[in-house]
Every structure is written in C-alpha cells, then in structure tokens.
N, C-alpha and C positions, 0 to 999 in steps of 0.2 A: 504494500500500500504506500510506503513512503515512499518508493522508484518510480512511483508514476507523481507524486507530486515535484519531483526532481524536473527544471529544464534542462533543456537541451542545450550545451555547451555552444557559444558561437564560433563560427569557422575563426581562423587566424585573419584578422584585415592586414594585408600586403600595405606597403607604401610605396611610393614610385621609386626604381631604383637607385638615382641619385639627384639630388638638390643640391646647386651652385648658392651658396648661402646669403650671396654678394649679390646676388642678382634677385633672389627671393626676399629681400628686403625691400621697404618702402611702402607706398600706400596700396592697399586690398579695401575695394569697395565690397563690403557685403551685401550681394544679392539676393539669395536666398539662405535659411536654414531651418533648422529647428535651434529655436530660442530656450537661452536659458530663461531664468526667471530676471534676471536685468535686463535683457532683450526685447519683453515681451513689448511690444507698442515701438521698438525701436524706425528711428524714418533717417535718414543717411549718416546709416553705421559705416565706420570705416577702421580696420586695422591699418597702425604701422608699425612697423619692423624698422628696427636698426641694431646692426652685430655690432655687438661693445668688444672692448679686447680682451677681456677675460673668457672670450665667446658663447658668454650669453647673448639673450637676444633681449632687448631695453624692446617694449610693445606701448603702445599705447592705442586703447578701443575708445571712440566717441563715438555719440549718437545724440538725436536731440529725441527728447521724452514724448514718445504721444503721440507727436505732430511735427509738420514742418518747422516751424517754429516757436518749438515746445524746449523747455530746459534744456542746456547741453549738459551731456553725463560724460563724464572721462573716468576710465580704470586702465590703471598700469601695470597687468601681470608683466612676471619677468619668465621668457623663453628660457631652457635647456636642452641644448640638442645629447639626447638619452643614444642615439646608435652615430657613432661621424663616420660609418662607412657608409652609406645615403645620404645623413644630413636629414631623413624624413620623419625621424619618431622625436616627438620632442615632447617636453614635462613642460604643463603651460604652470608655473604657480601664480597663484593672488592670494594665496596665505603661506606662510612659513608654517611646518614644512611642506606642505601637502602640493606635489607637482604632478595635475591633470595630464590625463592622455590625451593628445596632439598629435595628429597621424599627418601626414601631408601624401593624400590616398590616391591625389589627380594632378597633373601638373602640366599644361600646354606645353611643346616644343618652345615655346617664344613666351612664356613667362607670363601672358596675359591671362590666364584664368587657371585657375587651383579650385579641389576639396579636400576641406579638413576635415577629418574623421574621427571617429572613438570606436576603438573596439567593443564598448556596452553598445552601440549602435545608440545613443542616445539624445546625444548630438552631434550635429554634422552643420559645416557653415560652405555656401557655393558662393568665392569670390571671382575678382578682375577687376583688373587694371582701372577699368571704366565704370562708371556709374549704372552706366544702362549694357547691356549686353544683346543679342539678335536671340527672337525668339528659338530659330532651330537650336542654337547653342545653349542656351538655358533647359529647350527640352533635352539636348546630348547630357547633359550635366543632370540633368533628375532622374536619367536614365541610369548612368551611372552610379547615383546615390543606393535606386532601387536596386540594382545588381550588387550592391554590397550588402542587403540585407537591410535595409532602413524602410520604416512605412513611411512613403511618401507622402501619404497624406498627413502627415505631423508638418512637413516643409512648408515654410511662410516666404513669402516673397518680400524682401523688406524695402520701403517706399523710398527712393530714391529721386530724387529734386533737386540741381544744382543749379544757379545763374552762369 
C-alpha cells in the first residue's frame, strides 16, 4: 500500500552541453514561465547576469508589481556555476545557505533565447535577448518546456511593454 502512494522519480533534466559564460551574461527578458510567488502579477521582468571574479554570477531580477507601471521590485540572488565542464547547472541563492537549482536546459546557437529549468519541474523561466519574441518561437520554446516534463498549462506569458 505504501509503493503505490510512492511517485514516480523524475527522469534526469540534461543541460545544454556547454555555456560560454561571457556571453551568457547581461540582460534576459523574461517571456514566459511558471512564477514563483514574487513573480506572480510580474509585467517587464528582466534578469541580468554579470560574472564577478570570484566567478560567481552578481544577478539582478526586476519587474514592476501588477502593472505596467506598478512598483519596481529588484532581488539580487547571487549565481554559482555547480558543474564548469558546461557552465549549465548553477545554484541560484537568495538566502544563505540555500542554493536553488538553475538548469540552463535550452540555449540558441546565437545567445538570443535560453530555458531555465528545475529538475522538480517546478519552475521553468522562457527568456531572450528581446522583449517581444515571434510567435513560432515562443510556440518552439513551450514545446520544449513540454518535452521536459513541465505542465504547460502552469506557463504565464509575462507582459512585456517597452518605449
């Protein structure tokens, strides 16, 4: 009786094989994902990366609250790249010690669009370079997410609006 209330282990989430770290830096528009609970209502969220010399990664995520021009919220986990033969598994913390899993699962030839992963399949963020992304590409990129295991219907589009 208890084996059936047991799940089912999830498969291993791969990451791309290697990440140029130098070039994976800077601003990520977040397009879509499943939101944390700081997320939820989030309208042009955007990660930046920048590798410190200690090589961490210094991140900074803003969003404004709600609405377009709703409160700006800034958090500044700090990056650890966890495997430096890819460069793709990294330990995101925003508290001491506790460093989240941070997959880099997808990654364009040309740097302009990536998905971050969790192996809980719990959450998953679909960035690029650009605010706005082409529908086919957004649907390649949810495809994607779905072939990893993630219910797609949990993925939020997040509202993005720049002058």
């Amino acid at each position: 009786m208890l084996a059936a209330c047991q799940s089912t282990p999830l498969a291993p989430m791969p990451t791309v094989a290697k990440v140029d770290l130098a070039r994976f830096m800077g601003d990520w528009y977040v397009i879509a994902n499943i939101p944390t609970f700081i997320e939820e209502g989030a309208h042009n969220a955007v990660e930046t990366y920048r590798l410190d010399s200690d090589g961490s990664i210094a991140t900074t995520f803003t969003f404004r609250a709600g609405k377009f021009d709703g409160e700006v919220k800034r958090y500044n986990p700090r990056g650890f790249v966890l495997d430096t033969s890819t460069n793709a598994l990294w330990g995101m913390r925003f508290v001491w010690p506790i460093k989240a899993d941070y997959r880099i699962t997808y990654l364009a030839d040309d740097y302009t669009q990536t998905i971050i992963s969790r192996q809980k399949r719990d959450y998953v963020w679909i960035m690029a370079r650009t605010p706005v992304i082409a529908e086919a590409d957004y649907q390649r990129l949810l495809n994607i997410v779905a072939a990893q295991g993630y219910d797609i219907n949990k993925v939020r589009r997040v509202p993005q609006q720049w002058k």
